[in-house]
C-alpha positions as CSV (number, residue, x, y, z in Angstrom):
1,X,39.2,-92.7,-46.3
2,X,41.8,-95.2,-47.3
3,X,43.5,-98.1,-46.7
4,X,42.6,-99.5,-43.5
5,X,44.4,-103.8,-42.2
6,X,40.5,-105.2,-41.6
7,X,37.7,-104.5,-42.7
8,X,35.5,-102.4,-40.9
9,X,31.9,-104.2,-40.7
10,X,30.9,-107.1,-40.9
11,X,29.4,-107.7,-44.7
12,X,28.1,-110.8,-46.7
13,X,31.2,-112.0,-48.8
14,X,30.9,-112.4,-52.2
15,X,33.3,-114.8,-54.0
16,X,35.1,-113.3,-57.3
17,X,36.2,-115.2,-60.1
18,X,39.8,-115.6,-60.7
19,X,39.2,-113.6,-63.9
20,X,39.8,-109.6,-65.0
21,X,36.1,-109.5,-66.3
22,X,34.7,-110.9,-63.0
23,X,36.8,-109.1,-60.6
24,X,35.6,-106.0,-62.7
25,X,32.0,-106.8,-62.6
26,X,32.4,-107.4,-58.9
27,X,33.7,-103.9,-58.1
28,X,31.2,-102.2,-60.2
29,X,28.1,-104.3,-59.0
30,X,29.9,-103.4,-55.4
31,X,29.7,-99.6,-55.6
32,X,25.9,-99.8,-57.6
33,X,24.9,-101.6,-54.1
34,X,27.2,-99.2,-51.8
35,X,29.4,-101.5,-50.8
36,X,30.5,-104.8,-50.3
37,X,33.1,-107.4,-48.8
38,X,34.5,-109.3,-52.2
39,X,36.3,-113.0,-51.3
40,X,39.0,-113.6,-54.3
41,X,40.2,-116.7,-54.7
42,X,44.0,-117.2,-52.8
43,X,47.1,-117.1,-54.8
44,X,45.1,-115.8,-58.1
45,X,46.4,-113.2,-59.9
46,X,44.0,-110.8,-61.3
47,X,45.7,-110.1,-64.8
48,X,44.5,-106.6,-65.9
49,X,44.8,-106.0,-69.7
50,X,43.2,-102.8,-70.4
51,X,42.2,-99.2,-68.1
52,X,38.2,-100.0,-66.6
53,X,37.6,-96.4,-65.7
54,X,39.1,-93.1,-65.0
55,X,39.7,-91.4,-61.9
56,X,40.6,-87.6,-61.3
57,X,44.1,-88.8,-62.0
58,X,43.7,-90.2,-65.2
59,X,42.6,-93.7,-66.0
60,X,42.2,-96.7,-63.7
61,X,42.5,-100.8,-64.6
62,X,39.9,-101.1,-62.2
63,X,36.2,-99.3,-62.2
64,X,37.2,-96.3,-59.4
65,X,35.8,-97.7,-55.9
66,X,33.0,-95.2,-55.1
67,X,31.7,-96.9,-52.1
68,X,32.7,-99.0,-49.0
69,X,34.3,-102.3,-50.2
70,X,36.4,-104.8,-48.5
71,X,39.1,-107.2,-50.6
72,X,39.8,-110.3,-48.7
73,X,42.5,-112.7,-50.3
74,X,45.0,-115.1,-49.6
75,X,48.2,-114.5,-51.3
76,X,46.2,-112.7,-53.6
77,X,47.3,-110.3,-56.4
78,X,45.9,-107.8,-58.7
79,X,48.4,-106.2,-61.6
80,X,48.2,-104.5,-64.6
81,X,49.5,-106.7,-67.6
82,X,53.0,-105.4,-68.1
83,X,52.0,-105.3,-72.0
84,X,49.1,-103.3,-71.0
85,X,48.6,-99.0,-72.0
86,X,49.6,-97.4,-68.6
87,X,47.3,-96.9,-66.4
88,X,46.5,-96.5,-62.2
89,X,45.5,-99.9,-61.0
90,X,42.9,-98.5,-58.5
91,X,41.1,-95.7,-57.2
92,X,39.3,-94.5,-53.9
93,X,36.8,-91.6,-54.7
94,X,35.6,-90.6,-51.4
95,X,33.9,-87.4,-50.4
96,X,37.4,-85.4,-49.4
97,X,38.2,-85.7,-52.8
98,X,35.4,-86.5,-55.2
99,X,32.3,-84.8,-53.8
100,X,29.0,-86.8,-53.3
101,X,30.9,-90.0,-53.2
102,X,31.5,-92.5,-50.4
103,X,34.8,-94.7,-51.7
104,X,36.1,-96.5,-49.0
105,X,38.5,-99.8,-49.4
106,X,39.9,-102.2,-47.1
107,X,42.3,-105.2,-47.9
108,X,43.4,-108.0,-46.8
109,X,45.9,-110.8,-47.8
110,X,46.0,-108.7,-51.2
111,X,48.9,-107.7,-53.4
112,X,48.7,-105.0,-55.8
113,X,51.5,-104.3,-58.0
114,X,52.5,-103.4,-61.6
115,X,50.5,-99.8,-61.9
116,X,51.9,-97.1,-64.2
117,X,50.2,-94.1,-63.5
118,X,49.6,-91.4,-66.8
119,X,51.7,-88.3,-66.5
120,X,51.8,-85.7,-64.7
121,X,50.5,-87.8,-61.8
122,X,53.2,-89.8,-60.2
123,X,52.8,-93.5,-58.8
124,X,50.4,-96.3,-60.3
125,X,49.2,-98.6,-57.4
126,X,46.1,-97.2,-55.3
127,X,45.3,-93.6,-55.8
128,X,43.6,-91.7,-53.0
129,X,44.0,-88.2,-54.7
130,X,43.1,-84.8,-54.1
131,X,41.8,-82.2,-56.4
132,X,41.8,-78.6,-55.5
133,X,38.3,-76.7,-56.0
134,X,39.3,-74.1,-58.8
135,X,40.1,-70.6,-58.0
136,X,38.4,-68.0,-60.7
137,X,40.2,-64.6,-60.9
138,X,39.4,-62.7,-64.0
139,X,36.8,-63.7,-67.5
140,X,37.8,-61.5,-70.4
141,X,35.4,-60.2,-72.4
142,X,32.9,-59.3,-69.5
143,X,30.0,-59.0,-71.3
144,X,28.4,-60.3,-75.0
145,X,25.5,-61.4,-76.5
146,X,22.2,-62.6,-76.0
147,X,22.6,-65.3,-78.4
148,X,25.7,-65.9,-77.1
149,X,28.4,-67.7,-79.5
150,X,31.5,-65.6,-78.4
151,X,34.5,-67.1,-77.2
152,X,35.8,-65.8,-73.8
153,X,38.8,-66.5,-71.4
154,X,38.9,-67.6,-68.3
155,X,42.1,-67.2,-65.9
156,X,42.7,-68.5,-62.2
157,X,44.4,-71.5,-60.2
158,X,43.1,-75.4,-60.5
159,X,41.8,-74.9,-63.5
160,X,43.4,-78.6,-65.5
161,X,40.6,-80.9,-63.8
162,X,37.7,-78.8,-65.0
163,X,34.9,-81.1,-65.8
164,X,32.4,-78.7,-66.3
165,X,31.9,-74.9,-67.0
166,X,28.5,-72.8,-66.7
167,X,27.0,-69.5,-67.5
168,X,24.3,-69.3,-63.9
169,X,22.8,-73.1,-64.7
170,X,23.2,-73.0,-68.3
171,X,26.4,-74.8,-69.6
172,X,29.2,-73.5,-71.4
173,X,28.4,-74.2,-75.5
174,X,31.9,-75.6,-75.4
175,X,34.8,-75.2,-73.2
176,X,39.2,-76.3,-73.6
177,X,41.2,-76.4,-70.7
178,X,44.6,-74.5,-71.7
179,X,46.5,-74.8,-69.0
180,X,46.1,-75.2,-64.9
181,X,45.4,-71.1,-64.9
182,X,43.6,-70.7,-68.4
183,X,40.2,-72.1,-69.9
184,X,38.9,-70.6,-73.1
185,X,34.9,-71.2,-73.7
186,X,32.0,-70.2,-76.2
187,X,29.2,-68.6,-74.1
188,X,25.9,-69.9,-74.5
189,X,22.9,-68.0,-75.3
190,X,21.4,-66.5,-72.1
191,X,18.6,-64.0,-70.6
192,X,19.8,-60.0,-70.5
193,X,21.8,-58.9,-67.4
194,X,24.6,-60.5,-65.4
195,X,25.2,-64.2,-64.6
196,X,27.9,-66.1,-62.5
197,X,30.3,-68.3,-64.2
198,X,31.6,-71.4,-62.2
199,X,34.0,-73.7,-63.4
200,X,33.7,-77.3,-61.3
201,X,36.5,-80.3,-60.7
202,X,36.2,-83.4,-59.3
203,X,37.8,-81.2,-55.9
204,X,34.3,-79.3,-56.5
205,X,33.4,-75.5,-57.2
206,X,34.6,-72.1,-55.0
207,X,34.0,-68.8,-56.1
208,X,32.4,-67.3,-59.6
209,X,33.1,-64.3,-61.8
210,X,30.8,-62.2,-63.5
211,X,29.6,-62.0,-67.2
212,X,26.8,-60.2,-68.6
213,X,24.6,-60.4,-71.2
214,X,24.1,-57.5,-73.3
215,X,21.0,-56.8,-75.8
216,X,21.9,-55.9,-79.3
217,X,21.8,-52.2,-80.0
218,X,19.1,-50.0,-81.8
219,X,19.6,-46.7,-83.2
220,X,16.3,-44.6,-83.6
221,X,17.4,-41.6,-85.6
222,X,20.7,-39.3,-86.4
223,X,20.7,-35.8,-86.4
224,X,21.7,-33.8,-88.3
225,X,20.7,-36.6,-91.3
226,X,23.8,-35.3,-93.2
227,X,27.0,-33.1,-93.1
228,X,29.6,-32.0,-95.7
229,X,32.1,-35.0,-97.8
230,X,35.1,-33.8,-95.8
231,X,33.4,-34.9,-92.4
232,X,34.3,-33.2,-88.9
233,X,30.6,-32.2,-88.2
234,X,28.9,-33.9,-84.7
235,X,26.1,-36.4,-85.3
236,X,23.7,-37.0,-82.6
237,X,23.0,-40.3,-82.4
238,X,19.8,-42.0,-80.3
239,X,18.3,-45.2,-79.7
240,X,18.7,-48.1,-77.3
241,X,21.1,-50.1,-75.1
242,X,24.3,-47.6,-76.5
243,X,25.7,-47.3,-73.1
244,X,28.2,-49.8,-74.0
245,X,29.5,-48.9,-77.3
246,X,32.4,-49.9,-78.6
247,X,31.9,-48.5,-82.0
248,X,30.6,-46.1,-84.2
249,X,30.6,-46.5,-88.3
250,X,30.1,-44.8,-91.3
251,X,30.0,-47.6,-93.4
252,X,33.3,-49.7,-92.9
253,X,35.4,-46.6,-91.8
254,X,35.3,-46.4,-87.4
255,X,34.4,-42.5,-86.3
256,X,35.3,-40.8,-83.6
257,X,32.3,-40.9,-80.6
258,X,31.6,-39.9,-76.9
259,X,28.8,-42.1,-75.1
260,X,26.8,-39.5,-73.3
261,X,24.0,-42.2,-72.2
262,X,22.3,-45.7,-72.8
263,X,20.2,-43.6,-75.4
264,X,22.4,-41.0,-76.8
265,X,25.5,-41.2,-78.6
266,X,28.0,-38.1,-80.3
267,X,29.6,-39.4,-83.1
268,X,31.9,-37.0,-85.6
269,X,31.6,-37.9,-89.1
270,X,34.5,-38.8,-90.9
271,X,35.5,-37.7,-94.5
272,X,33.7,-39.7,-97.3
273,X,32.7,-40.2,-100.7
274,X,29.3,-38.0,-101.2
275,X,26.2,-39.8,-101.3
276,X,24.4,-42.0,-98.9
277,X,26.2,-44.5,-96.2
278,X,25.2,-46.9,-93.2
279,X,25.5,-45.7,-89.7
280,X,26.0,-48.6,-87.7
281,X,26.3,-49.0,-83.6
282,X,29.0,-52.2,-82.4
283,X,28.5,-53.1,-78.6
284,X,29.5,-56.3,-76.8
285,X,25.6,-57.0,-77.7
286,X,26.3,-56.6,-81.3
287,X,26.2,-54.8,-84.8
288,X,22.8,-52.2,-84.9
289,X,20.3,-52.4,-88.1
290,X,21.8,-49.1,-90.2
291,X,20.8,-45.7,-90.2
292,X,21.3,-43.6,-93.1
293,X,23.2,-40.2,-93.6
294,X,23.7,-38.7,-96.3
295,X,27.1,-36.9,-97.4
296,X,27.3,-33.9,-99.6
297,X,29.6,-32.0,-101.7
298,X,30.9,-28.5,-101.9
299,X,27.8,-26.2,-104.0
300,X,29.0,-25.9,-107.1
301,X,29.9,-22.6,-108.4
């Protein structure tokens, strides 16, 4: 892929306009065919006024050239309008860097000259650029939800061209690129158990971490139902999908626990006012329904 001094079949010509819109249209009629050999008109100069696509380095005055085309002038010129927005005059997307595309472009008697390419990529005439498939390292939380809705970060290399994000083939609710080694997304709602999360650029999609998704806890019963005001006594708690627990409640104040299995959980109660209060289970999965315990005073003498 790239610039090549003649054209490499032999292809109908089609004559082009000495206009922006025309040359344009040509180019995108060009690619929607696969390819083309386009005839401008010698000595024009193809004034560009505004970007007519973008490109995985940034936008592009022209529509980015997607399939084989040939550009045959005669003292020929396109330019970007020097009171034009900056902007990458044109772009080859060709299967080494933009998978699934064919971009090749040949030129001849042609003169391209005025581009001002969009920071951080440097340059602005013909961009044949490379993006890195992304590198995923870590995902932090692990786990969440069914209904997912949880925001979760995502660290590794090549990460700035992310054009997509997805949890197995669902895609991410929503998704900001932070940096070149940081993405932050909300999860979307997905089946229980793990999934693999991929992150794709125009350079394509490598390796995937792991996320799962986690049902909501249950509790069942506690036992014993209540314990003294001052708290310290051991409450069995059991249910389902407590394996992961995170939490244990008595009302709003967090209690001391020890997961013994997916079913059974130790909890000891701390100090309260006496009377009744929710018992309630956190795990990446979410908040249980309550269970109530009941907390007594001293007998009174």
């Amino acid at each position: 892929m790239g610039l090549t001094a003649f054209p490499a079949t032999a292809q109908a010509q089609t004559p082009v306009l000495c206009s922006e819109s025309s040359l344009v249209d040509a180019i995108a009629t060009a690619n929607a065919a696969g390819g083309d050999t386009l005839l401008l008109l010698p000595f024009c100069t193809y004034r560009l006024t505004s970007a007519h696509g973008r490109g995985p380095a940034g936008p592009v005055g022209l529509p980015p050239i997607t399939s084989p085309i040939t550009l045959l002038g005669m003292g020929s010129t396109i330019t970007r309008d020097p009171s034009a927005p900056a902007f990458r005059v044109m772009d080859v997307e060709g299967a080494a860097n933009v998978p699934a595309t064919k971009g090749q472009l040949s030129m001849v008697g042609v003169t391209v000259s005025g581009g001002s390419a969009v920071s951080p990529y440097p340059g602005g005439g013909i961009s044949n650029f490379y993006v890195n498939a992304p590198v995923l390292a870590a995902l932090a939380p692990v786990s969440g939800p069914l209904s997912g809705g949880n925001t979760v970060t995502l660290t590794g290399t090549h990460l700035v061209e992310a054009t997509a994000m997805r949890f197995a083939n669902t895609a991410a609710t929503s998704f900001t690129v932070v940096s070149d080694t940081r993405i932050t997304a909300v999860a979307p709602a997905g089946p229980a158990g793990p999934v693999e999360v991929t992150v794709s650029t125009a350079g394509g999609t490598r390796n995937a971490v792991s996320y799962a998704y986690v049902p909501a806890p249950a509790l069942a019963a506690l036992s014993p139902g209540q314990g003294p005001a001052s708290g310290g006594n051991s409450v069995t708690l059991t249910g389902t999908g407590l394996g992961p627990t995170t939490r244990v409640l008595f009302g709003t104040t967090p209690a001391t626990f020890t997961v013994v299995s997916d079913t059974h959980v130790v909890a000891e109660a701390p100090p309260g006012a006496v009377g009744p209060v929710d018992v309630t289970v956190v795990t990446p999965g979410g908040t249980s329904a309550p269970a109530g315990y009941t907390r007594v005073g001293p007998p009174a003498v």
